[in-house]
C-alpha positions as CSV (number, residue, x, y, z in Angstrom):
1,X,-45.4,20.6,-16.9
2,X,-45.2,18.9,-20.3
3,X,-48.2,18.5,-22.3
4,X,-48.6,14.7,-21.7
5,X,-48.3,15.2,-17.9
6,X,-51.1,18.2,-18.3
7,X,-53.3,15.7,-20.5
8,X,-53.0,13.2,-18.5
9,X,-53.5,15.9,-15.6
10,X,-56.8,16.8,-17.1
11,X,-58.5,13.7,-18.5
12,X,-56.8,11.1,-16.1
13,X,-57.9,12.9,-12.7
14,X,-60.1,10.8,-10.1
15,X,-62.8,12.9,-8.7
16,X,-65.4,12.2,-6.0
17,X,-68.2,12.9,-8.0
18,X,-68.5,9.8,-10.2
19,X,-68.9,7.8,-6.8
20,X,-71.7,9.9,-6.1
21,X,-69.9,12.0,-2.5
22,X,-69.6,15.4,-1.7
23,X,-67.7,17.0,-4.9
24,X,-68.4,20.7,-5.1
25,X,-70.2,19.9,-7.7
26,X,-74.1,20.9,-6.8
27,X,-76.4,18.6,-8.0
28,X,-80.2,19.4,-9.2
29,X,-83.1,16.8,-8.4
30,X,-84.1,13.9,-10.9
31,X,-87.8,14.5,-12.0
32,X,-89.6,10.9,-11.8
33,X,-92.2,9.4,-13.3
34,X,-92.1,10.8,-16.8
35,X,-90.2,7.9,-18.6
36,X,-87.1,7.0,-20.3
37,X,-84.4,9.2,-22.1
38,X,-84.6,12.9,-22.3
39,X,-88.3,12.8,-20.8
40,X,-89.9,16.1,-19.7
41,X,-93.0,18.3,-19.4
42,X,-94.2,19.8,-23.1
43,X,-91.8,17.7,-25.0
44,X,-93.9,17.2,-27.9
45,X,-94.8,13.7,-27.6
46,X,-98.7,13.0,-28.6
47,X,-100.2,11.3,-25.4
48,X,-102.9,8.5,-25.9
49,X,-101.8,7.0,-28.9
50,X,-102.8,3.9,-30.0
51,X,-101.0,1.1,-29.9
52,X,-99.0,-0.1,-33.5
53,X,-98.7,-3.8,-33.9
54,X,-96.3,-3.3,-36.7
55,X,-93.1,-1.3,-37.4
56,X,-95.1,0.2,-40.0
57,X,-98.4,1.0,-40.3
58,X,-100.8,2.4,-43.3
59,X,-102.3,5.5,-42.5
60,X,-104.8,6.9,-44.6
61,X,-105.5,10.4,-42.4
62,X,-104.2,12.6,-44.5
63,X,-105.2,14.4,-47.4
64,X,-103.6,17.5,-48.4
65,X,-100.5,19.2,-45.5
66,X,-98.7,22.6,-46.2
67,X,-94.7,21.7,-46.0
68,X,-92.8,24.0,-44.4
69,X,-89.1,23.6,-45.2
70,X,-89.3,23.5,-49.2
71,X,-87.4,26.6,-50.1
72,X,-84.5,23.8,-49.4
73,X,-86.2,20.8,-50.8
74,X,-85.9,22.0,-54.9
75,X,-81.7,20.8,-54.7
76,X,-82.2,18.2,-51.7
77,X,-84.7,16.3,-54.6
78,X,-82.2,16.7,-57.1
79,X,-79.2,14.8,-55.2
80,X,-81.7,12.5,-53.7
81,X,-82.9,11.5,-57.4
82,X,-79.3,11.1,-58.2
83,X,-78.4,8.4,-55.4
84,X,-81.5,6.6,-56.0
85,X,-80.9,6.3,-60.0
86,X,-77.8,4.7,-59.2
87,X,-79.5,2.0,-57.4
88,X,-81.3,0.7,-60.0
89,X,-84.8,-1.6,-59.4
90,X,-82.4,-3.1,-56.4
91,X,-84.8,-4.1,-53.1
92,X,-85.1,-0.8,-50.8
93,X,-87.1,-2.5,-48.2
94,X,-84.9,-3.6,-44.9
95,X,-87.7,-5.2,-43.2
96,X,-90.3,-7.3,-44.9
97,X,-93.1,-5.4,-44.4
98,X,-94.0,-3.0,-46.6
99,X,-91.9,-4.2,-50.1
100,X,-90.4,-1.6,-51.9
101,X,-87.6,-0.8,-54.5
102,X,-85.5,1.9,-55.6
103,X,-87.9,2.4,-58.7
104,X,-90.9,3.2,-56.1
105,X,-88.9,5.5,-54.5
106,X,-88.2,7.4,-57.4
107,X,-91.7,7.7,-58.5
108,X,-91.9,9.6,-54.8
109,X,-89.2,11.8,-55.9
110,X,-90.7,12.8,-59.1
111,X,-94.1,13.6,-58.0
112,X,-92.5,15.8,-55.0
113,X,-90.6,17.4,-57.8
114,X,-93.8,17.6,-60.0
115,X,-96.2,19.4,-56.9
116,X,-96.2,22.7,-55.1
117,X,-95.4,22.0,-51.9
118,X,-96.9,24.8,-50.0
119,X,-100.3,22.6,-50.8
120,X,-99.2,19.5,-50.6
121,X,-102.0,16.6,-52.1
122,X,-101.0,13.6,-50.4
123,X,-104.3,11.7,-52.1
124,X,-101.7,10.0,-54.7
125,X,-99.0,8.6,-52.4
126,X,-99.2,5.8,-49.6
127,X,-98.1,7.0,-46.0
128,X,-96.4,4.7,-44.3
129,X,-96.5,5.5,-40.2
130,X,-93.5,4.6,-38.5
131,X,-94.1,3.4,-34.9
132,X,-91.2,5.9,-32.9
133,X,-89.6,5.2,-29.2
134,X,-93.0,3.6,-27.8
135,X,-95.1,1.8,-30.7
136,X,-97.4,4.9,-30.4
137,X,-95.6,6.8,-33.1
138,X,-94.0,9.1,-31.3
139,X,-90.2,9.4,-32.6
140,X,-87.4,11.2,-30.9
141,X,-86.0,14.4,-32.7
142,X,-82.5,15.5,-32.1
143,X,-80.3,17.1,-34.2
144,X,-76.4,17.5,-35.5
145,X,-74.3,19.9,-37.5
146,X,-71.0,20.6,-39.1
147,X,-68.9,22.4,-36.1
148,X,-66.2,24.7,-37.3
149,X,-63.2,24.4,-34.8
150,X,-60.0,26.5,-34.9
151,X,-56.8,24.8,-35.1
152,X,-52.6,25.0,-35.6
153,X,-51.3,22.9,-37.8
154,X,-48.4,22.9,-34.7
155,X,-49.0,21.6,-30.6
156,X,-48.5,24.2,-28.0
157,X,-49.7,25.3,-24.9
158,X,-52.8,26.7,-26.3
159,X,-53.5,24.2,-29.0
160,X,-53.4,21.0,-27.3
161,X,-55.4,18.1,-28.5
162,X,-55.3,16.6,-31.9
163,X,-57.6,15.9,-34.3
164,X,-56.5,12.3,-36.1
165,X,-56.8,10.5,-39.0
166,X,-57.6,7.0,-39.2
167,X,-54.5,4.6,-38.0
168,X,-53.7,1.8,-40.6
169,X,-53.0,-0.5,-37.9
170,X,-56.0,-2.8,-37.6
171,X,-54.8,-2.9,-33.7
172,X,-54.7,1.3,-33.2
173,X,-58.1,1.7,-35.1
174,X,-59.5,-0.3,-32.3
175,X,-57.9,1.8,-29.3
176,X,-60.5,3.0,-27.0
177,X,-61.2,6.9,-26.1
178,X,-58.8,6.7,-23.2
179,X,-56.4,4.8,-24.8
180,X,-56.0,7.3,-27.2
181,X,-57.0,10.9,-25.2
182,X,-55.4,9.9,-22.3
183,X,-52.7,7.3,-22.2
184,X,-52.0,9.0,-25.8
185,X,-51.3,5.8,-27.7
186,X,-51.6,7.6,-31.4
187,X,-49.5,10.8,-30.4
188,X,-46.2,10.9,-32.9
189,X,-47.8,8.5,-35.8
190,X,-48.2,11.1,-38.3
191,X,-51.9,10.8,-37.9
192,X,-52.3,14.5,-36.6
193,X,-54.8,16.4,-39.0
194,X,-54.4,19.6,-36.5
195,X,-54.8,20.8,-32.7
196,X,-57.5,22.1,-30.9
197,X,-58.2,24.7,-28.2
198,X,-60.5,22.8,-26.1
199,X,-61.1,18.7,-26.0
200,X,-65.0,19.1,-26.1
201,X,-64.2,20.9,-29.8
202,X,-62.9,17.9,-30.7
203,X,-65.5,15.8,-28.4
204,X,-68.1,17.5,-30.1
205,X,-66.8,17.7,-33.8
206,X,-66.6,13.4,-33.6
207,X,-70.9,13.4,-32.2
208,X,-71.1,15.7,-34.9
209,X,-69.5,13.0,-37.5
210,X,-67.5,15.3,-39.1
211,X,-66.5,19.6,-39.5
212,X,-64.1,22.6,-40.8
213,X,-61.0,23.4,-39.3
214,X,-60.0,26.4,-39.4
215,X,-56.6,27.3,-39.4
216,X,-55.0,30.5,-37.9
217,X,-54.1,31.6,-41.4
218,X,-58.1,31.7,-42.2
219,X,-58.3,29.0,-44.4
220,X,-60.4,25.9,-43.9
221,X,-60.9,22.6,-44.8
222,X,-63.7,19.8,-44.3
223,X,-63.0,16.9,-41.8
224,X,-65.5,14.4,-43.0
225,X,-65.7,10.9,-41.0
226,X,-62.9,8.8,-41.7
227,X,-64.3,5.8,-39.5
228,X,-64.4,5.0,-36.5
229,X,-63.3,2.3,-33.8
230,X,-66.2,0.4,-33.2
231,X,-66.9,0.6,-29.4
232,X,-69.9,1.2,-27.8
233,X,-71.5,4.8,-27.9
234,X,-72.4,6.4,-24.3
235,X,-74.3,9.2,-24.8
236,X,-72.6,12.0,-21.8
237,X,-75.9,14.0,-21.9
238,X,-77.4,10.8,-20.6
239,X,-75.3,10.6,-18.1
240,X,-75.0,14.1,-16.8
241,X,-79.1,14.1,-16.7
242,X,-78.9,10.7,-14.4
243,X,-76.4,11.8,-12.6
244,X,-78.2,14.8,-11.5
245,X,-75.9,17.4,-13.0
246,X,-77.7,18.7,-15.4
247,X,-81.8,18.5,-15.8
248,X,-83.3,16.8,-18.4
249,X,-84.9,19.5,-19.5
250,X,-82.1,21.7,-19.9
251,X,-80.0,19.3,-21.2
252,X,-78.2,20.4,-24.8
253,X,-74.8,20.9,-26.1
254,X,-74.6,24.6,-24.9
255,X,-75.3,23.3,-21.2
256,X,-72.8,20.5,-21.4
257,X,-69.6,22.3,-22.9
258,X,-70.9,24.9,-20.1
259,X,-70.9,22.1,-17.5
260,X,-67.4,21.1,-18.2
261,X,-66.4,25.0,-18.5
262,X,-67.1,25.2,-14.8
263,X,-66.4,21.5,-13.8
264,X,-62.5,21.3,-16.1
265,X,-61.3,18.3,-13.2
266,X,-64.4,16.5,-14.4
267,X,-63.3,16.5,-18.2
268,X,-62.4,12.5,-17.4
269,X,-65.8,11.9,-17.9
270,X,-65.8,12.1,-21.2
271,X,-63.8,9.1,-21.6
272,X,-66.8,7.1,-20.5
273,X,-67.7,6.9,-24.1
274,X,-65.0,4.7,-25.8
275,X,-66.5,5.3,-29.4
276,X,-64.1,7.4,-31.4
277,X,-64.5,9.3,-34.3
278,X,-61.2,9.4,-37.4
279,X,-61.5,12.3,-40.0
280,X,-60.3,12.7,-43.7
281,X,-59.3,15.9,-44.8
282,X,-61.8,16.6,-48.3
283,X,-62.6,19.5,-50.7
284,X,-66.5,18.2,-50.7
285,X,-68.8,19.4,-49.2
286,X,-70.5,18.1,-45.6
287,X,-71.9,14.9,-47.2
288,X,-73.4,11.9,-45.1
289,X,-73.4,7.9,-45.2
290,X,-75.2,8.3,-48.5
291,X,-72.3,9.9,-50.1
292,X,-75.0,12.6,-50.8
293,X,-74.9,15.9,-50.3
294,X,-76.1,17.6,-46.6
295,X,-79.6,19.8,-46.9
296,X,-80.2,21.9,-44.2
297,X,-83.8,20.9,-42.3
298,X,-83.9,18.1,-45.1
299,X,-81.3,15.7,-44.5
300,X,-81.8,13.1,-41.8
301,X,-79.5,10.9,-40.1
302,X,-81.6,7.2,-39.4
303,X,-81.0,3.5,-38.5
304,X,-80.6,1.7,-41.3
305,X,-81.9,-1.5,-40.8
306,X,-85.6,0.1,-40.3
307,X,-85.4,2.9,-43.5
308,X,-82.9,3.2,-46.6
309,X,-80.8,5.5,-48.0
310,X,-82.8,8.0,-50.3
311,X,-85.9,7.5,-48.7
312,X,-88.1,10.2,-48.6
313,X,-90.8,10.9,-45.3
314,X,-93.5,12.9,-44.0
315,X,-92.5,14.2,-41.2
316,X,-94.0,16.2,-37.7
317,X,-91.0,18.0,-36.8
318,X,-90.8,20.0,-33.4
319,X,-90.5,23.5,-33.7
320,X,-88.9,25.0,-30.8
321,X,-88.4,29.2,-29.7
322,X,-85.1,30.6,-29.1
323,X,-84.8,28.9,-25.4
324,X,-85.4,25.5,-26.9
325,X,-89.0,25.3,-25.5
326,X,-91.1,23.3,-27.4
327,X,-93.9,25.6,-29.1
328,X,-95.6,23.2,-32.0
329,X,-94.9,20.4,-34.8
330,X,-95.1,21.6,-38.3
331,X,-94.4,19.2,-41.5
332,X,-91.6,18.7,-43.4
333,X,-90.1,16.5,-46.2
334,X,-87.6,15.2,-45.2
335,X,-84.6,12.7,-46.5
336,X,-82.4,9.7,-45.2
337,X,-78.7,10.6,-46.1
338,X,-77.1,9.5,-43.2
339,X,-76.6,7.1,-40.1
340,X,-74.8,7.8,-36.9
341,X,-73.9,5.6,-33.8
342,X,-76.1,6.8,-31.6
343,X,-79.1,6.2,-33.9
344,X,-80.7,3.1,-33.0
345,X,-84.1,1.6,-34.0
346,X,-87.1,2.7,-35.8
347,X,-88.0,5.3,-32.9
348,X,-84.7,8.3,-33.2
349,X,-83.9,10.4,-36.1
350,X,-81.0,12.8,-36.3
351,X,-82.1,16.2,-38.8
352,X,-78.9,18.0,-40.2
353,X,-79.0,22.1,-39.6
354,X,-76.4,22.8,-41.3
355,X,-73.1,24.4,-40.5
356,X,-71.6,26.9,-37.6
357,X,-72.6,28.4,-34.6
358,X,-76.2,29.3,-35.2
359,X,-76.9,25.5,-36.7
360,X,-75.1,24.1,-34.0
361,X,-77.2,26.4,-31.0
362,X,-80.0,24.5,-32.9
363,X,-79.0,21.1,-33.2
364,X,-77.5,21.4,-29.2
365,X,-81.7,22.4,-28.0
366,X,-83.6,20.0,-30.4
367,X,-84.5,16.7,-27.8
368,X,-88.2,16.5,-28.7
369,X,-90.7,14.3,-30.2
370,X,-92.7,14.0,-33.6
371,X,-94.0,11.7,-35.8
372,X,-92.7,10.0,-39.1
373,X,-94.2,8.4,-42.2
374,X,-92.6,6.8,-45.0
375,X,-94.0,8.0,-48.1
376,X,-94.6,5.1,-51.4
377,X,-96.2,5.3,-54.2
């Protein structure tokens, strides 16, 4: 069978299950009444809030928190200070309320700089609550990495599906996810960076925004985001969790890639989200929208029409055990270098963990819920 004919074999297959009939497939039950999204028992949320009549809201509670994550925050302040010098005294503020530049933002910057951070004295800074998924202040934590994913420089029968680079045609850019994984409208355009084992390595490299290749001679390379071509973003985990395929609960990367493992006709699914992700080849390192370099537990990925580049937060970060179980919040400083398509609104933030397999176990369990303040002067 030639490759086309076993791609389109793959991706292009009809199967019962997306009309809902007896597939093979065994379904589990839908818990009800706990929400919207990735709603579950002991997700972190804080029940009983109050109300916020604003996006943001002053909150004068705090007085002195112990950070957790600053044996990474010395260099992450360093890079930040460098974007935000560059912008200047220009307007930070996206929404009209609260008014701040780029020079108030520095002043944060340099008094994180200035203070030990395992005492933190808030007393001198104005915490800004952000009012999350629900106007209660609760905000939904997930989480991405940098994926490395082997690759041939050549197609065979083991390394099937591409990796591209952005088309130059205004018309390709826009092809949709089938279009291009399954009627195979780029294939022979010179746009090939490499060839994957499996399509949810390249699946998941594009959610991811960008990643290494590997290539069989050992060397590697970034793939940072090259663009993208502006559809819609469907998030599969959604789906698979109201579907009944996978709980919500147990939903993460792990148990997706695991769910197509054992479902391989069901791969087709995956074209239900038409967004797709182009990659440059770079000798940088994993940077975000920011142009600023990736922290580890630092870095956040955010909408920005709510909170700028370079802004720095407070933030009550889930901490999860080994399972993905949700144990407690702890605080952390944390930094907006990024944006992502499936970050929408003032209530979802995306925290970079850095790069590989054990970043990307964590990033694949983190679906919980903290709280977020935007810190002035």
């Amino acid at each position: 069978m030639s490759i086309k004919l076993l791609t389109l074999s793959i991706l292009m297959v009809l199967t019962m299950s997306v009309c809902g009939q007896s597939d093979g497939v065994q379904k589990v039950p839908v818990p009800s009444g706990l929400g919207h999204g990735y709603e579950f028992e002991n997700n972190g949320k804080l029940i009983g809030a109050p109300k916020m009549k604003t996006v943001f809201e002053k909150d004068t509670s705090f007085k002195m928190v112990r950070v957790s994550n600053g044996e990474w925050l010395r260099k992450a302040l360093g890079s930040n200070m460098n974007y935000l010098n560059r912008r200047g005294s220009a307007s930070a503020s996206p929404l009209s309320r609260p008014k701040y530049n780029y020079e108030s933002l520095r002043k944060v910057n340099h008094f994180l700089q200035q203070r030990n951070l395992d005492s933190l004295n808030l007393s001198g800074l104005e915490l800004q609550k952000v009012w999350g998924e629900d106007s209660c202040g609760n905000v939904f934590f997930t989480s991405y990495y940098t994926p490395i994913v082997e690759v041939s420089l050549t197609q065979d029968s083991i390394y099937k599906y591409p990796i591209y680079k952005k088309p130059s045609s205004a018309y390709l850019q826009k092809l949709s996810r089938y279009q291009i994984d399954s009627k195979l409208l780029l294939k022979n355009k010179n746009l090939e960076i490499g060839y994957a084992k499996n399509y949810w390595d390249v699946y998941s490299m594009q959610v991811q925004g960008s990643g290494y290749v590997q290539f069989k001679d050992g060397t590697k390379k970034l793939c940072a985001y090259g663009g993208n071509n502006n559809k819609a973003y469907l998030s599969i985990g959604k789906y698979l969790t109201g579907a009944g395929y996978i709980r919500k609960e147990d939903i993460s990367m792990k148990s997706i890639r695991e769910w197509f493992d054992a479902n391989p006709d069901s791969l087709h699914i995956l074209m239900k989200n038409a967004s797709y992700v182009y990659f440059k080849e770079t000798n940088n390192q994993p940077s975000g929208a920011a142009n600023v370099p990736l922290v580890d537990f630092v870095s956040i990925a955010c909408d920005f029409k709510y909170l700028p580049k370079g802004a720095l937060l407070l933030g009550e970060t889930p901490v999860l055990d080994v399972e993905g179980k949700f144990l407690k919040h702890e605080f952390r400083i944390l930094m907006v270098h990024d944006t992502g398509g499936a970050i929408k609104g003032p209530g979802h933030v995306d925290l970079y963990a850095g790069v590989g397999t054990s970043a990307g176990n964590y990033a694949g369990m983190m679906k919980h819920y903290g709280r977020l303040w935007l810190i002035l002067p």
